[in-house]
Steps between C-alpha positions, in 0.01 A plus 500: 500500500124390413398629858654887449360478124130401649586754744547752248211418335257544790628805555439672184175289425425710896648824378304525191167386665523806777621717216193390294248553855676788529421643152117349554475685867624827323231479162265381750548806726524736171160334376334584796563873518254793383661740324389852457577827245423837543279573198357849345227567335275781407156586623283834314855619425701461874734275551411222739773245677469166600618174629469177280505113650584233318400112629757279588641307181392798257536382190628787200210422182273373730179730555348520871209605671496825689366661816501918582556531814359795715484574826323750790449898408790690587785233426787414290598188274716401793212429739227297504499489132847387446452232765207375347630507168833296592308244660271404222833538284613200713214309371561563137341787393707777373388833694482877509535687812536868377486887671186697398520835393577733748668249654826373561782539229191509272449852359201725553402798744346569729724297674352237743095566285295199580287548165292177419410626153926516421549192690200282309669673170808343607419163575349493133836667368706192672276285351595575163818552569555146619334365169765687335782225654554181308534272821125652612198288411285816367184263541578366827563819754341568802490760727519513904429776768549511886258775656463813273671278238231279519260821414708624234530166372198351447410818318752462252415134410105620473653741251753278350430194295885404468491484902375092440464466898502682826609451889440688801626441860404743758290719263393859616203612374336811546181710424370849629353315775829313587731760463310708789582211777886579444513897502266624705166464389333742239637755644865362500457424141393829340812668669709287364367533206525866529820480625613285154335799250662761717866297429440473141397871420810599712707266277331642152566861630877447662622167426544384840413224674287433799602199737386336782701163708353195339482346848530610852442376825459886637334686244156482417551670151746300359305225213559202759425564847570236731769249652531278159792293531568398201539900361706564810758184561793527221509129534169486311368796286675797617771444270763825326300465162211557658371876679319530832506881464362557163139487409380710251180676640361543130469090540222508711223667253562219250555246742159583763308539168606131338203252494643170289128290566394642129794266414405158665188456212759526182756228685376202270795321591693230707524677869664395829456714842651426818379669783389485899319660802794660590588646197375844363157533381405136515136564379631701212706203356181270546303761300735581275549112409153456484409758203787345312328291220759279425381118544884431602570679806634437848457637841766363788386626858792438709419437901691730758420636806645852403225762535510722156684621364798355688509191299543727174853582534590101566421466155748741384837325636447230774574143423199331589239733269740564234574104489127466498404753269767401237451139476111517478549795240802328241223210502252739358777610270602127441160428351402826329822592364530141375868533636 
């Protein structure tokens, strides 16, 4: 009789110590998980959508740091920006990936209008949104940008004094001299320009649009020419939310004409660049980080053997720069977000 009794007893002691794991694995797998919300907010009046990540073990009352995530020209939340964003997420930040206008389900026309004086506007807007949230720190949010992001970026923070830090990886960044070793020399520039002036009075006199592809491997006139994986392979960027046939031709006026070096000598504060030889522009970043003021700034100069600007697009979605680029950034974050 004492043996089934003991017998009995081991078995439920057993029973409730793998229901008890069982409830620990399952918190401990819920604990670990970044969730996301699709978020709206308004910027000069349009209604912009986004995603929001929240760290593992968010905590309701509890206010956190915050990152803005933005990502190459062209793109939507889902890309580069939205990977990015997730991933410092996973570190405990909460983060904004969200669709410019023009862009995405974001409203605005013309459709597919790569205008960096909107898209500055709009980091600013999601700025303030965020500060609106009570689980945001409003004193503690950063901002980070992948290519054009990067550009777009670090002009809104020298703008911006409730941008408290800023992060680039990958950073394009252009001048009139720049912009004339991508599209055809002087030459190549003015008719593009001409081109965008052309598109715009047609759209002020009829209301249509003028497109071009956003990337081709075939035609020389679309706005990326050339065999660019990561545009092309649906396994990386060429995703449904995003368009490889539309690119406004009115983009290129405002775009060809953007110069953001005015910017670098008003960014008194914390910086953090990651960048390489065989990304775009390398000497651009070094100049660009060297008229920066700031006495708390960063440059990382990652070694490859990828001639540029090959090693740019690594940066938007492979393992080993993204790995890289986030870990070395959240500790930037870590210390000047006081997270």
């Amino acid at each position: 009789m004492k043996t089934i009794t003991l017998a009995l007893t081991l078995a439920l002691v057993c029973s409730c110590a793998n229901s008890e794991k069982k409830k620990e694995e399952q918190n401990e797998t819920k604990n670990t998980e970044v969730t996301m919300k699709t978020v709206n907010f308004k910027s000069e009046g349009l209604n912009l959508v986004g995603n929001l990540y929240y760290p593992p073990n968010f905590e309701e009352g509890k206010k956190y740091p915050t990152i803005v995530s933005s990502g190459s020209w062209t793109t939507v939340k889902e890309q580069m920006a939205g990977l990015y964003a997730k991933r410092f997420a996973e570190n405990g930040f909460i983060t904004l990936a969200f669709d410019f206008r023009n862009y995405g389900e974001s409203e605005g026309v013309p459709r597919a209008w790569e205008n960096p004086t909107m898209k500055i506007q709009d980091i600013k807007n999601a700025v303030a949104y965020l500060k609106t949230l009570p689980e945001v720190d409003g004193t503690n949010i950063g901002a980070f940008g992948v290519c054009a992001g990067s550009m777009y970026t670090l002009m809104a923070a020298s703008e911006d004094s409730n941008i408290k830090a800023v992060a680039t990886t990958a950073s394009w960044l252009h001048d009139d001299e720049a912009v004339k070793l991508f599209y055809g020399g002087e030459e190549g520039v003015q008719q593009r320009k001409d081109a965008a002036q052309a598109a715009k009075k047609k759209y002020a006199e009829t209301g249509e649009f003028t497109y071009i592809k956003t990337i081709s491997t075939d035609d020389p006139t679309a706005a990326m020419y050339g065999n660019f994986d990561y545009y092309l392979n649906p396994e990386r960027g060429a995703i449904p939310q995003w368009s490889a046939d539309q690119f406004a031709v009115a983009t290129w006026e405002d775009w060809l004409n953007l110069n953001p070096f005015p910017s670098a000598s008003k960014l008194d504060k914390p910086l953090f660049m990651v960048h390489s030889d065989g990304c775009v522009l390398p000497d651009y970043t070094k100049k660009y980080f060297e008229a920066v003021p700031s006495k708390n700034k960063e440059l990382v100069w990652v070694e490859t053997d990828l001639a540029s600007p090959m090693h740019q697009f690594a940066f938007y979605d492979q393992k080993e720069e993204v790995d890289l680029a986030v870990e070395k950034t959240s500790q930037f974050f870590y210390k000047n977000l006081q997270l």
